[in-house]
C-alpha positions as CSV (number, residue, x, y, z in Angstrom):
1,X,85.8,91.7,111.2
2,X,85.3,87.8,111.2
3,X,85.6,86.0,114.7
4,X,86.2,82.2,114.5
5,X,86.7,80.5,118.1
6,X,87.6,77.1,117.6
7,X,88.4,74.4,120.3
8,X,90.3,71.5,120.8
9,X,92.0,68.7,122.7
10,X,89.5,69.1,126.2
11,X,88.2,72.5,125.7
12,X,85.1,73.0,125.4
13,X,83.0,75.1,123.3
14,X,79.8,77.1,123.0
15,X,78.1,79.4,121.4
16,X,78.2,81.6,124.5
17,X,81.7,81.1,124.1
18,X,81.9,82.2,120.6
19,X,79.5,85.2,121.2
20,X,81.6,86.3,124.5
21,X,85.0,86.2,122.7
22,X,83.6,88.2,119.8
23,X,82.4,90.8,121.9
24,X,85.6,90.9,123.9
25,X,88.0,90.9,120.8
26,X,85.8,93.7,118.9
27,X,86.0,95.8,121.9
28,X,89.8,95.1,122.7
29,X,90.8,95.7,119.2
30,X,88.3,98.2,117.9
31,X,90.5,100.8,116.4
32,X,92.7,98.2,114.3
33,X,88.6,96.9,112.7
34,X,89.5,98.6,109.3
35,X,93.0,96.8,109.0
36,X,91.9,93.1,110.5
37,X,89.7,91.3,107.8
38,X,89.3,87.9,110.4
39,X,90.2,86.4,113.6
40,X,91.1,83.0,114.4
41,X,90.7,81.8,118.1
42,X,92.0,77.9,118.9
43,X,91.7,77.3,122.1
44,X,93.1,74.1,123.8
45,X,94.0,72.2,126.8
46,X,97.6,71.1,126.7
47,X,97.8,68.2,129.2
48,X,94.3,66.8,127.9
49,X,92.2,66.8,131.0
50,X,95.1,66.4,133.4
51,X,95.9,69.3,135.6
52,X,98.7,71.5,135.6
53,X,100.0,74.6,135.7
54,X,99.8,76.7,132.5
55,X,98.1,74.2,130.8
56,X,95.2,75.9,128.8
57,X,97.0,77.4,125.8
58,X,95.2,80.1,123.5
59,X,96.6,81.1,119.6
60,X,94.8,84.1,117.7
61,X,96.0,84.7,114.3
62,X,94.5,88.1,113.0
63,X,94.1,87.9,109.2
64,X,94.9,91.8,108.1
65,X,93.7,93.5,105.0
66,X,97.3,94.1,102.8
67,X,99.6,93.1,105.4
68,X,100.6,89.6,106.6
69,X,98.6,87.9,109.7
70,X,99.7,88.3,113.0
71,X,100.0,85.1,115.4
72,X,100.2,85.0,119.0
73,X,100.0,82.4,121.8
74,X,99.4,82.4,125.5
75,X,99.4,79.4,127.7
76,X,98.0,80.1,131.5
77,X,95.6,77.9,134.1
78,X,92.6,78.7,133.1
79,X,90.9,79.0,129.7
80,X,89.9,82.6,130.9
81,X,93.4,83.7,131.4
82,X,94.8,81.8,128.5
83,X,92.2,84.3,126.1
84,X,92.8,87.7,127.7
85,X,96.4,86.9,127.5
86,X,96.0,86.1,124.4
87,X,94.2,89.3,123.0
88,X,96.5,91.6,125.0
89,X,99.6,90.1,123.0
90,X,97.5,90.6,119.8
91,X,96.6,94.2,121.0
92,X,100.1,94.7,121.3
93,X,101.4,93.0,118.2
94,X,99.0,95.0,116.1
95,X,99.7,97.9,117.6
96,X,104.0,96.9,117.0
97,X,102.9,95.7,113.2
98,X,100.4,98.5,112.0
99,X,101.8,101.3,113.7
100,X,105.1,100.8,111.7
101,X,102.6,100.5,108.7
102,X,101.3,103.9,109.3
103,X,103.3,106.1,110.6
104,X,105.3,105.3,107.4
105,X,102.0,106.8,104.7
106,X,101.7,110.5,107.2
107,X,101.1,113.3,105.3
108,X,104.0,115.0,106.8
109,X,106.8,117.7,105.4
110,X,110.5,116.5,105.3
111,X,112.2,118.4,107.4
112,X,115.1,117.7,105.2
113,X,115.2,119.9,102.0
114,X,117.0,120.1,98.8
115,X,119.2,123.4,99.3
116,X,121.7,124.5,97.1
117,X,125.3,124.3,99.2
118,X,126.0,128.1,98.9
119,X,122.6,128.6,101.0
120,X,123.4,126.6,103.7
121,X,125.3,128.9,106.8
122,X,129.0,127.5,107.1
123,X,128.6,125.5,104.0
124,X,131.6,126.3,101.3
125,X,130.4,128.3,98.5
């Protein structure tokens, strides 16, 4: 799994940045790492060095292996806030998009089954 942490419009970037977001997002989304091929991280600042409230906005787009990608934003005070927000409605998105995904390929009997009517109690013979 790829990690990309880009920045833009007043927020500022480093590589400690880049390294702490990777480790956060690996460990927040560890069990979907065989579905997610790449993660992109934009942070910005809304109001471009103003302040205000909610102004620090975060977008992750996970990039899965044969599904579509799944985008979310979060917009909060702080860039901090703005990321964890961020990765908890990703967490949550992939959990809403891939559990579909695979609870649809269980190995599971049907507990429907092809019965001839005159077998069925109360069904007309």
């Amino acid at each position: 799994m790829q990690i990309h942490v880009n920045t833009g419009n007043g927020a500022e970037n480093s590589e400690s940045l880049q390294r702490w977001a990777s480790e956060h997002l690996t460990e927040t989304l560890e069990r979907f790492q065989q579905d997610i091929t790449r993660i992109e991280v934009q942070l910005s600042d809304e109001n471009g060095g103003k302040s205000g409230a909610a102004d620090k906005r975060c977008m992750m787009e996970a990039r899965l292996a044969h599904h579509q990608p799944v985008a979310v934003n979060h917009h909060a005070a702080s860039q901090d806030e703005a990321f964890r927000g961020a990765a908890r409605k990703l967490l949550h998105a992939l959990d809403h998009a891939l559990g579909k995904a695979h609870s649809h390929h269980r190995d599971r009997d049907s507990i429907r089954r092809d019965e001839v009517a005159g077998e069925v109690p109360g069904a007309p013979g």
